[in-house]
N, C-alpha and C positions, 0 to 999 in steps of 0.2 A: 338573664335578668339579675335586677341586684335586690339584697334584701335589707331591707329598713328597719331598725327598728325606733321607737320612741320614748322616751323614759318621761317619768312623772307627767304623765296624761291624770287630770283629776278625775276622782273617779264619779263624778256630776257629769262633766264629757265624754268619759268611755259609756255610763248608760246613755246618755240622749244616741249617740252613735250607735250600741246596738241598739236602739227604740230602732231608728230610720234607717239599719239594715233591716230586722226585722222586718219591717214596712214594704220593704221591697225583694222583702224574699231572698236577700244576698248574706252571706257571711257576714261579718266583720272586717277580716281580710278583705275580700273581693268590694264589700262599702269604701273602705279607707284607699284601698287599691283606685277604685273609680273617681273616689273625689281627688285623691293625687294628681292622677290623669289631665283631669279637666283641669286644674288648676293649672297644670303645668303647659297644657293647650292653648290657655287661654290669651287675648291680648293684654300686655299690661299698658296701661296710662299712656307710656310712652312710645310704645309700638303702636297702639290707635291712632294717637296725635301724625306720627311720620306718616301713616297711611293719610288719614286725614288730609294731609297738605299732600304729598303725592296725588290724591284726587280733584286737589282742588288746584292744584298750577293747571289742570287740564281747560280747557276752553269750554266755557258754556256749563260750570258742575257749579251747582246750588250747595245749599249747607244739606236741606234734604238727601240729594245724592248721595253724599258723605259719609250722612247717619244711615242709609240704607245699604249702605256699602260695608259698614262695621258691624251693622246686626247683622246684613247676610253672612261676614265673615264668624265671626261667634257662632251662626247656628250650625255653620259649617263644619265646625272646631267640636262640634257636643256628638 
């Protein structure tokens, strides 16, 4: 692993950040560590949209399909 660090985080941002480690009973670290994660898991704009039309050139796929196709992919990703 590699280590990150981050310079001039205000310091109005590093408290709400420890508040909602806190909250969840995580370090600081192990908080910023997780939300990095996800972030970096996540789909952006334009990797939805290519899925998107990937799902939808298929025969017979609704918009519904589409959007149940990209939240099940997100919840998959958390």
């Amino acid at each position: 692993m590699t280590t990150l660090s981050v310079r001039d985080v205000s310091e109005d941002a590093l408290s709400i950040l420890r508040v909602r480690a806190a909250a969840k009973r995580q370090s600081l670290q192990a908080y910023v560590r997780d939300l990095l994660e996800r972030e970096a898991n996540a789909l952006s704009i334009e990797q939805a949209a290519r899925e998107a039309d990937r799902l939808a050139a298929r025969a017979n796929v609704t918009t519904d399909d589409v959007l149940d196709a990209i939240e099940e992919m997100r919840q998959a990703r958390r």
